[in-house]
N, C-alpha and C positions, 0 to 999 in steps of 0.2 A: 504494500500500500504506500504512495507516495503520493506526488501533486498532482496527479488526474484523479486521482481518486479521492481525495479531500478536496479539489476543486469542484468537479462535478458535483459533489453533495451538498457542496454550497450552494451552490446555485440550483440546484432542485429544490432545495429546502425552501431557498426566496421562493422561486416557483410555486412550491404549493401552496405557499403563504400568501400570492398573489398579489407576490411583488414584480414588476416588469422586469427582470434579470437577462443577459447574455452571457454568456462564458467566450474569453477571446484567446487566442494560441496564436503570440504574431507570429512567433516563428517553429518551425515541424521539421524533423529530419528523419527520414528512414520511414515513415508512413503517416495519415492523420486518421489514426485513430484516436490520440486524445480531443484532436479538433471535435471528431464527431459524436463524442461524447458530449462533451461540452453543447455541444448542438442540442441535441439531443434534448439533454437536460434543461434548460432555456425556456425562458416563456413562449419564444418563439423559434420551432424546429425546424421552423420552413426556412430558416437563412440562407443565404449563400453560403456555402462553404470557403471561401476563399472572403469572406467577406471575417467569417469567425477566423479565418486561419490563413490570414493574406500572403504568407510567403511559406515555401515549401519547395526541399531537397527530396530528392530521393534517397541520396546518398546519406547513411544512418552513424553520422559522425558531427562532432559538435559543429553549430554552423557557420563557424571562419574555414573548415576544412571542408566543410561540406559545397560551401559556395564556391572554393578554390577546386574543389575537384570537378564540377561541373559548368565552370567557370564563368562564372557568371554570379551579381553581386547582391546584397540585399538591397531591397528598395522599401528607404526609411519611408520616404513618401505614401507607398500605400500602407505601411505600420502605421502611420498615423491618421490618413484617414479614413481608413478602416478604426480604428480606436474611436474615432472623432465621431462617426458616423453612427455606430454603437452606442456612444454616451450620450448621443440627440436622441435616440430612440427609444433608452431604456434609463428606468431608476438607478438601476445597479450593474455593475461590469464588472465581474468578475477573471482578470486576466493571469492564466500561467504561464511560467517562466519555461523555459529549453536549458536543460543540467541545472550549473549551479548560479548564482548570484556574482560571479566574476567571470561567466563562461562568454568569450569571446567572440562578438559578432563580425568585427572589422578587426583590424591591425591597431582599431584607436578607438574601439566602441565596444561597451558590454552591456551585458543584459540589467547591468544595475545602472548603466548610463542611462539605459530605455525609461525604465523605471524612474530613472529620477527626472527625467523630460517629462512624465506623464503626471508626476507628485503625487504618487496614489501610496496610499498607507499597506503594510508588506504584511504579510504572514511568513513564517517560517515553516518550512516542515521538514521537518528530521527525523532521522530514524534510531528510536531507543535503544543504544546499544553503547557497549563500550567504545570509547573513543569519540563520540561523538562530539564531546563536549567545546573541544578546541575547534572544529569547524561552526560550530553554530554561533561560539561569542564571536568569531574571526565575522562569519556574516552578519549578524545583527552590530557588531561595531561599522563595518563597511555601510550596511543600510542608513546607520545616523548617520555617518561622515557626508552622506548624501542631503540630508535635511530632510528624511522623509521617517514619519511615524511607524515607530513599530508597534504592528496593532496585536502580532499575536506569536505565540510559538506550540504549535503542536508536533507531541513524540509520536510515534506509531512505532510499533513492533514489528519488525519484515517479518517473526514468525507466529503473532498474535498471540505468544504466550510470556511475557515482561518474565524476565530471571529477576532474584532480588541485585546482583550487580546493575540491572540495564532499570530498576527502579527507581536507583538511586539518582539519576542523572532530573532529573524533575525536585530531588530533594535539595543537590547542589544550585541549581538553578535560584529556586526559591531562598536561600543560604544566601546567594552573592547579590541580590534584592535588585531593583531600577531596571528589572527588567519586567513585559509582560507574565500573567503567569500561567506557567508551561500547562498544559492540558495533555489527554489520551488520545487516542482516536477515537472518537463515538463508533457507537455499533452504523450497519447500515439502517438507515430510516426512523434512526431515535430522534427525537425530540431535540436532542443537543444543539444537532448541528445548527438550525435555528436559532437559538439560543448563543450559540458561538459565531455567527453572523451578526446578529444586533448587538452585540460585545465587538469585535473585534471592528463593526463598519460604522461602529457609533449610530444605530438606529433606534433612536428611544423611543419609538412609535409604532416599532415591532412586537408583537406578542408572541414568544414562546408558545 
């Protein structure tokens, strides 16, 4: 379970809740099955595909190598008004990232450059296990260095059963404080995740 998977459920969640929601994927490498999730999941399924998922490799490698390999380059222009077009249309936009938080779009651009052009407030999501701990404060320090709000950090288990080692990582968290605070992954279709949307997107108008 990773960021399609906790994206999607956010944005189904607004969905049922009947809130206007889209899910956006600017950029796709190696297939768009997370795009069509995200579709999918949306208040409205009938989107264009390329309109949720405006740029897209085939080649299944982070996409500075992916566009060099087919050579040919990203085009920020439709990333953004694909974005732009999305946020005239709906409440909420829900947008996931491709790898990590400093994974390399251009020679001079990354995905947190993206993000910090767009000023949308971040979620984390990591995977409860040892070692994680140094890449998550490394991104959540990188996200403020940007000026944009950290709205959330959720753990997920790759094998949905937490050891008491891979527990503890949620106790340390909460220990070194100024940060949000770190959550599980909600089951599928619990209540939560609603609840962890009007939290993390500051929606006091939402009801759980």
């Amino acid at each position: 379970m990773g960021k399609t998977h906790v994206a999607v459920r956010l944005v189904s969640a607004l969905s049922r809740a009947g809130i206007s929601v889209a899910g956006f994927k600017p950029v796709a490498c190696g297939d768009r099955e997370d795009a069509e999730q995200l579709r999918a999941a949306g208040s409205d399924p009938g989107l264009p595909l390329d309109l949720v998922n405006p740029q897209y490799f085939l080649t299944p490698a982070a996409p500075l190598i992916a566009a060099r390999e087919e050579q040919r380059g990203i085009d920020f222009c439709a990333l953004h008004d694909s974005f732009e077009a999305l946020c005239s249309t709906h409440e909420v936009v829900i947008v996931e990232g491709a790898g990590g938080w400093e994974v390399p779009l251009t020679g001079e651009r990354t995905l947190g450059d993206l993000a910090g052009e767009w000023g949308s407030p971040v979620v984390i999501v990591a995977a409860d296990r040892l070692g994680v701990l140094n890449h998550l404060l490394l991104t959540a320090a990188a996200v403020r260095r940007r000026g944009l709000r950290l709205a959330g950090l959720l753990l997920n288990s790759p094998t949905g059963v937490p050891s008491d080692p891979v527990a503890r990582n949620a106790e340390a968290l909460k220990l070194l404080g100024g940060l949000p605070r770190p959550v599980p992954c909600p089951a599928d279709g619990s209540p939560e995740w609603l609840g962890l949307a009007r939290e993390w997107l500051e929606l006091p108008g939402l009801r759980a």
